[in-house]
N, C-alpha and C positions, 0 to 999 in steps of 0.2 A: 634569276628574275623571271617572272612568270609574262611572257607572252602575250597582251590583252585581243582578243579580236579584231581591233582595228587598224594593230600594226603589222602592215605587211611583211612577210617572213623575208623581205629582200634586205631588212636594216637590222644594223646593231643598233640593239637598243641599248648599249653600255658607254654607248657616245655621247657627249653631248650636242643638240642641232640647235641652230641660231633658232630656225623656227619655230620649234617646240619652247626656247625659252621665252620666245616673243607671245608666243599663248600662254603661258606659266606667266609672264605679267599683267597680261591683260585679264586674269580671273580663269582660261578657259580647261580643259582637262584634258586636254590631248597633249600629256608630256610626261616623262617619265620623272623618277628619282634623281637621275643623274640628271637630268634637265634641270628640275629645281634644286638642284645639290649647287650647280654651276650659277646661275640666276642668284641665288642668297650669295654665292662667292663675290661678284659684283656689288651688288647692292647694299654688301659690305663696306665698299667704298663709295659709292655714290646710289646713295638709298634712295633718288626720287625715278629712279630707272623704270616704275609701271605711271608714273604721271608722264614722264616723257612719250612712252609707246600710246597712253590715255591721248594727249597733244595732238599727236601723228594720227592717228584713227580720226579723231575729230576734223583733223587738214585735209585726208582723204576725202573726208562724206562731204564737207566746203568742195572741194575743189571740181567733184564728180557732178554736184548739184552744178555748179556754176560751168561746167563744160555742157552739161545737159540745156542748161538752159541758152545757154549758147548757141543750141542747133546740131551738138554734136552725140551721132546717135552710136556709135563706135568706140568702144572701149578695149585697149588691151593692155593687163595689168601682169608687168613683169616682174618676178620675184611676191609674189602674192602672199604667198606663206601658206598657214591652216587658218581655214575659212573660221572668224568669227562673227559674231552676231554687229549687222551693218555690213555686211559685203558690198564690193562695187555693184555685181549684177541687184542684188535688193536696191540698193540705193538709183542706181542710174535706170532701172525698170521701174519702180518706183515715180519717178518725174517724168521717163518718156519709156511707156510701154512698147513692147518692141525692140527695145532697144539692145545691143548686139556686144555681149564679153568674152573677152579670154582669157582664162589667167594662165602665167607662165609661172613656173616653179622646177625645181630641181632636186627639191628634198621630195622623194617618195610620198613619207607622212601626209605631204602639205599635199600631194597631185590624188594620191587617193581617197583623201579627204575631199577636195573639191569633187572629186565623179561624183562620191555620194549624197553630197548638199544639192549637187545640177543635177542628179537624177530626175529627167521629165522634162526638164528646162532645155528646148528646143534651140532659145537664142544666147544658150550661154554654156561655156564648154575649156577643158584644162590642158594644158601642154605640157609635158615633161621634159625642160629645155632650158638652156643656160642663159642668161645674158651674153655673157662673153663670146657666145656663136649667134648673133641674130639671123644668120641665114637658114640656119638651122627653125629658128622662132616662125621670120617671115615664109618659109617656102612649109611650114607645117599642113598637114590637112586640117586641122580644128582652124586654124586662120584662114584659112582657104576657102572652106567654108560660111567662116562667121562674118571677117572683116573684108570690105571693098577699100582695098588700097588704092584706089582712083579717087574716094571720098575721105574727108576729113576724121580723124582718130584722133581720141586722146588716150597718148601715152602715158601711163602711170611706171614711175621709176621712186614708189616709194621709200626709204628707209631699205635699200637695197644697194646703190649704189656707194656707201661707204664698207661692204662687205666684197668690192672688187680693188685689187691692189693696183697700185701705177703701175706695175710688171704687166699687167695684163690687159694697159690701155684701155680703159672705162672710156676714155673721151675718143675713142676710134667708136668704139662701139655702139655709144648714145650717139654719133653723127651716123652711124651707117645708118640705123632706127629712122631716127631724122628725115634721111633723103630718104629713106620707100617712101615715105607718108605725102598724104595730098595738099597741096596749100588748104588754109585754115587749119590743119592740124594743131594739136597741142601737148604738151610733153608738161607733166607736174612731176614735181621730185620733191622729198626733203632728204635731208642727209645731214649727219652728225657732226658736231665742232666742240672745238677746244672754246671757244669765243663765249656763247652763252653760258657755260654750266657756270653754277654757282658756288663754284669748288674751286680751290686752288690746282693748275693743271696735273702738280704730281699725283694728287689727291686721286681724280679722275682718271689716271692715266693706272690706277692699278686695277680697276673695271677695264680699262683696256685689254691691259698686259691678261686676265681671265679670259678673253675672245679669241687672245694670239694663241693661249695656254691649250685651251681646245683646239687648235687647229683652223678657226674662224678668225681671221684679225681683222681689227675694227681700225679700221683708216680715218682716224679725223683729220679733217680737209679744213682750209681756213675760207672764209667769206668769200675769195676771190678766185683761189680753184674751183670754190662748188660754182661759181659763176659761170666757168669756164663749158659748163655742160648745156650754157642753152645759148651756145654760139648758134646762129644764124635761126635764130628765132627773135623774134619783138617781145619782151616781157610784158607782162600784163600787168596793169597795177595791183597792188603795192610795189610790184616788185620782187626781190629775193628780200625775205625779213625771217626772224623766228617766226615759228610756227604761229605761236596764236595772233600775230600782228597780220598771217594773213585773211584781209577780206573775212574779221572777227562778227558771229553772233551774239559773244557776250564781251563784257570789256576785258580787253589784256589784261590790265592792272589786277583782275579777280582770281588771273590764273595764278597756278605755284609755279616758285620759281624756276623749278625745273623742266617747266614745260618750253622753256623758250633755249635750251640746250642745244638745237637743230635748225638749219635754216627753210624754208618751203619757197617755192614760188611758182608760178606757171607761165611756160611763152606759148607763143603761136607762130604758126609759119606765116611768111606771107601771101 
């Protein structure tokens, strides 16, 4: 397999990455064979897999608009993936010019892809770093530089935190996030479930079993564990809903039904 220029010579390109499929749903080209080879495996059993990612994207640019206008000028966006068209820094510069990102990522692809998009972009900048180590995240120099952790941030924990397993204590880690941050802070998430899809569970569950199959395993969480992630935070209204029920531009009833697969919500610190 031929080598493209943008893939950094650090990765197998014979692997499949969560991230590179999550581009391969959304329309974009930074993914390989074996990406979309994996991606169609899925989607074999639960075919509305690029409306759901469609859902998710749309909850992101809601969610960032509504933190912006908020007053919050501080974004950092963990687990980000490869930059497609509506990024958080577009979106949240966009509404408040000025305004200050980081994105964290761990997949190579997705961090070298980001340099090249923020190429010139002063107030916006990529980390190559886990979730599951935030100290690693919060003591970085691109945060260091970018975010005042004495002022309010919104955490973005999109469609990333069902890609961390209970072995590895997700709910340690979104609370340690948590305490750096300054009151009025805010933490958006969505994350995947058994509950919305429109599929009988086995059904769904062998889109699963393709996630575990590559070495990615996809944790669907039920309504009340994903709850569990915005302890000591005040939810904002709606609340935790499917995605398109949150804080909707167009009516829910229009979306497919696939879109509502995943739950979203935002809290705030006190």
């Amino acid at each position: 397999m031929e080598r493209p220029a943008w893939a950094p010579r650090s990765i197998d390109i014979t692997v499949p990455s969560v991230s590179r499929m999550y581009d391969y749903y959304l329309g974009g080209s930074h993914n390989f064979e074996v990406d979309r080879e994996a991606a169609r495996s899925a989607m074999e059993f639960m075919p509305g897999l690029p409306k759901i990612m469609q859902a998710n994207r749309a909850f992101l640019h809601r969610a960032v608009r509504f933190a912006a206008g908020e007053g919050i000028t501080q974004f950092l966006d963990i687990g980000s993936g490869i930059p497609t068209f509506g990024n958080v820094h577009e979106v949240a510069q966009a509404a408040v010019p000025g305004a200050r990102v980081v994105y964290v990522d761990h997949d190579p692809v997705a961090v070298a892809h980001s340099q090249t998009v923020l190429e010139g972009n002063e107030d916006a900048d990529v980390v190559a770093a886990d979730l599951r180590k935030p100290q690693e995240i919060l003591g970085s120099h691109e945060v260091g530089r970018l975010i005042d952790l004495d002022r309010p941030v919104a955490l973005l924990l999109v469609a990333v935190l069902h890609f961390v397993e209970d072995a590895d204590d997700p709910y340690a880690a979104v609370a340690e996030l948590r305490d750096a941050l300054a009151p009025g802070s805010m933490v958006m998430l969505t994350h995947a479930s058994y509950e919305g899809i429109p599929l009988p569970p086995e059904r769904a569950g062998g889109a699963v079993d393709v996630y575990r199959n590559i070495r990615n395993p996809l944790i669907m969480r039920s309504r009340d564990e994903i709850a569990r992630f915005f302890e000591g935070y005040d939810m904002v209204e709606p609340g935790l809903v499917p995605m398109p029920k949150w804080r909707p531009e167009t009516a829910p009833e229009d979306e497919d039904p696939y879109a509502f697969s995943a739950y979203a919500g935002v809290g705030r610190t006190a």
